[in-house]
C-alpha positions in Angstrom: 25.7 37.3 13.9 22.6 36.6 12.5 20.0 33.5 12.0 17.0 32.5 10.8 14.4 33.1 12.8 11.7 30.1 13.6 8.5 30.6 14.4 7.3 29.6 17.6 3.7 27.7 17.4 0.9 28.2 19.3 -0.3 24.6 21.1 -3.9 25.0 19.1 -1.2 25.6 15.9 0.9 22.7 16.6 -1.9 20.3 17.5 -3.4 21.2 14.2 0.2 21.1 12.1 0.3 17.1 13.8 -3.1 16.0 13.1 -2.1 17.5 9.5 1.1 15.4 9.2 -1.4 12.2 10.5 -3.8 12.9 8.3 -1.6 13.7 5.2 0.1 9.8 6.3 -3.2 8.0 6.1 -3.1 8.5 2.4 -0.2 6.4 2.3 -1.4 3.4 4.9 -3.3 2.3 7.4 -4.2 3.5 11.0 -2.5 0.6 12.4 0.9 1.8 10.2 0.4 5.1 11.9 3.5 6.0 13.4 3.9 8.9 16.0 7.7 8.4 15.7 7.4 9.4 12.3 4.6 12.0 12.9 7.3 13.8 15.3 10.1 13.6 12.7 8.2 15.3 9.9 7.4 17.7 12.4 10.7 18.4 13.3 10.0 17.5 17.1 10.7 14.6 19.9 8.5 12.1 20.0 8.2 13.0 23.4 7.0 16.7 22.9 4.0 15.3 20.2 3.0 13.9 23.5 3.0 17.2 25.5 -0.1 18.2 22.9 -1.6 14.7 23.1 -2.5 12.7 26.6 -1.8 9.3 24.6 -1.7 7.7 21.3 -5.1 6.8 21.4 -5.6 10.4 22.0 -3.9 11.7 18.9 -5.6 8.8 16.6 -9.0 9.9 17.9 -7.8 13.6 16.9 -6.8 12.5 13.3 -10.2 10.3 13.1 -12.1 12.9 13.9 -10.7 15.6 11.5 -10.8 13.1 8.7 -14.9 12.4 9.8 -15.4 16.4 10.4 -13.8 16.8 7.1 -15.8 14.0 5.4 -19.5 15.7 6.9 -18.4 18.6 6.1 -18.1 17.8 2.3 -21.7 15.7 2.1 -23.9 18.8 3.8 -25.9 20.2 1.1 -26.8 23.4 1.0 -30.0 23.8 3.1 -31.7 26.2 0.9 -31.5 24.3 -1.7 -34.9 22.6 -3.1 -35.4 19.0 -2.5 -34.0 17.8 -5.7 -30.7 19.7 -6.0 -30.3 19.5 -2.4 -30.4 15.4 -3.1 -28.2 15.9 -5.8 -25.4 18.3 -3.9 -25.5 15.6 -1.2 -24.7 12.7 -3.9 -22.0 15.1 -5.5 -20.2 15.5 -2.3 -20.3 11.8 -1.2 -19.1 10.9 -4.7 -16.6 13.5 -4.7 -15.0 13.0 -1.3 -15.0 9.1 -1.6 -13.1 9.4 -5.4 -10.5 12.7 -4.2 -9.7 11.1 -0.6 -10.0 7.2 -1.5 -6.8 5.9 0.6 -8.1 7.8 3.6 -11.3 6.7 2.9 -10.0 3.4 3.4 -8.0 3.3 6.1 -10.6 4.9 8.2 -13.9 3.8 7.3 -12.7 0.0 6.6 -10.1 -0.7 8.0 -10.4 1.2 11.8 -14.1 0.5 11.7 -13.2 -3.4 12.5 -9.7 -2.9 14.2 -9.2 -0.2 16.5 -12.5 -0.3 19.3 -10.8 3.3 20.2 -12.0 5.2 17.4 -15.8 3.5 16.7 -17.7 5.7 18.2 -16.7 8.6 16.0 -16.8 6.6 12.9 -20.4 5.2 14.6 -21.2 8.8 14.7 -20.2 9.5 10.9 -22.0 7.0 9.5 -25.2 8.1 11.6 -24.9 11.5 10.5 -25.1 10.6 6.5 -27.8 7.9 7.6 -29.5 11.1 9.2 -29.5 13.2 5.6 -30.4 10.6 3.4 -33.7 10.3 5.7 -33.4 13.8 5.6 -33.5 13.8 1.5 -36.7 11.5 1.3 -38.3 13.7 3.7 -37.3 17.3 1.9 -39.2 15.0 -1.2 -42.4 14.7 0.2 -42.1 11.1 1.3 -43.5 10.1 4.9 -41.5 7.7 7.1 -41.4 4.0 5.8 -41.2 1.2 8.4 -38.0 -0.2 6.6 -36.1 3.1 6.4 -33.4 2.1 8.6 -32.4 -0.7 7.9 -32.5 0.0 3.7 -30.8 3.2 4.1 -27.9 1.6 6.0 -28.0 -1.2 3.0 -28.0 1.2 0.6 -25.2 3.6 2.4 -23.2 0.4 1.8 -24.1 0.3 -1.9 -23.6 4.1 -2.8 -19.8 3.4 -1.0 -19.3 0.1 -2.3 -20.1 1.5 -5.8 -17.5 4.6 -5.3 -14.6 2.4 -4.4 -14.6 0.3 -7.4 -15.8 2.2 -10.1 -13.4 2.4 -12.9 -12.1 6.2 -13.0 -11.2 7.0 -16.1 -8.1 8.6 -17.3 -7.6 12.7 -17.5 -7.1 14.4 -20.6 -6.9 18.1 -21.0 -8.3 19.7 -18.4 -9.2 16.6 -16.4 -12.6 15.9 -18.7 -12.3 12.5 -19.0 -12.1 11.8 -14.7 -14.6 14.6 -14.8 -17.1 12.6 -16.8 -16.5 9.4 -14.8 -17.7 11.3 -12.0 -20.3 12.9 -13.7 -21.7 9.6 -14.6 -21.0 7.7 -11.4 -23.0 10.8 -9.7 -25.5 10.0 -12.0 -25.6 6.3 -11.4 -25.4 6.8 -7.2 -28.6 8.9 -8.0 -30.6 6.3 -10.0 -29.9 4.2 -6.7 -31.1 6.6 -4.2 -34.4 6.6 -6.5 -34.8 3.4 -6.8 -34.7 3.3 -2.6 -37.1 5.2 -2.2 -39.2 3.9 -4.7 -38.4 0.2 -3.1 -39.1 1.2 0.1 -42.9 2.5 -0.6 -43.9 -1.0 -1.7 -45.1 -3.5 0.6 -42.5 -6.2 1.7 -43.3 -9.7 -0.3 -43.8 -12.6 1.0 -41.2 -15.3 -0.1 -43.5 -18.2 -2.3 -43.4 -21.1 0.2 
């Protein structure tokens, strides 16, 4: 008599295949819809054994947080041997890219856990610190000496470049995806002129409001 065989995971290879099946349902809704009993059933396990790999489920949303935000930094570091410009431009691409392919998760996580779940804000905290970090990073690699206004216009302009990702109109793909590929050819283009215009902004004194 013979069966088919299953494969046994490894706990490192089912905590991964769960954060997966988390991660894959945060395209569809929010953290707070995030459902472990439904996390175990298209895994083919007990509710009860997803906890076995996981102390709590605060535990496993931190996990699926932080592979979305790993996954996230991982697509905005430019290469670092790149020179100042493309290296600008590379991190700009991948911003704009991630944003646009992962826009739901994007969502969910950024937005809507930022303000409503206190369990997961440090790592989102951390996120946003790191991209705060290289677009410093870029105005240094240009030459540009630290402003006394970095911080706080580089946080406002984060907010801009994401701001203008999520609502920019994506256009419709023809043959060979050209036309979504222009769209985000020319929001690339348009996030760019931004960053510029930051830098320029922030290398002019303040003025004084007329009284």
């Amino acid at each position: 008599m013979s069966g088919k065989r299953v494969t046994r995971l490894t706990p490192e290879q089912r905590r991964e295949q769960l954060v997966g099946i988390g991660l894959e349902m945060l395209a569809e809704r929010s953290l707070d819809e995030l459902s472990t009993d439904e996390v175990a059933r298209r895994a083919g396990i007990s509710r009860g054994l997803l906890f076995h790999y996981f102390d709590s489920k605060r535990d496993f949303f931190r996990a699926v947080v932080r592979a979305e935000c790993d996954r996230f930094t991982a697509a905005t570091a430019p290469d670092p041997a790149l020179e100042p410009v493309p290296w600008m431009r590379e991190f700009i691409a991948g911003f704009v890219s991630y944003v646009m392919t992962h826009r739901q998760v994007y969502l969910a996580l950024v937005r809507g856990a930022a303000g409503s779940h206190p369990a997961v804000t440090d790592i989102l905290d951390e996120t946003r610190e790191t991209l705060a970090r290289r677009v410093c990073e870029g105005r240094r690699r240009l030459g540009m000496p630290d402003a006394p206004r970095l911080e706080p216009a580089t946080r406002a302009w984060m907010a801009f470049a994401e701001e203008a990702v999520l609502s920019w109109p994506t256009g419709e793909a023809g043959a060979g995806g050209k036309a979504a590929d222009d769209s985000r050819d020319e929001l690339c283009a348009f996030v760019e002129s931004s960053f510029v215009r930051f830098l320029d902004m922030l290398d002019r004194p303040a003025a004084l409001a007329p009284r």
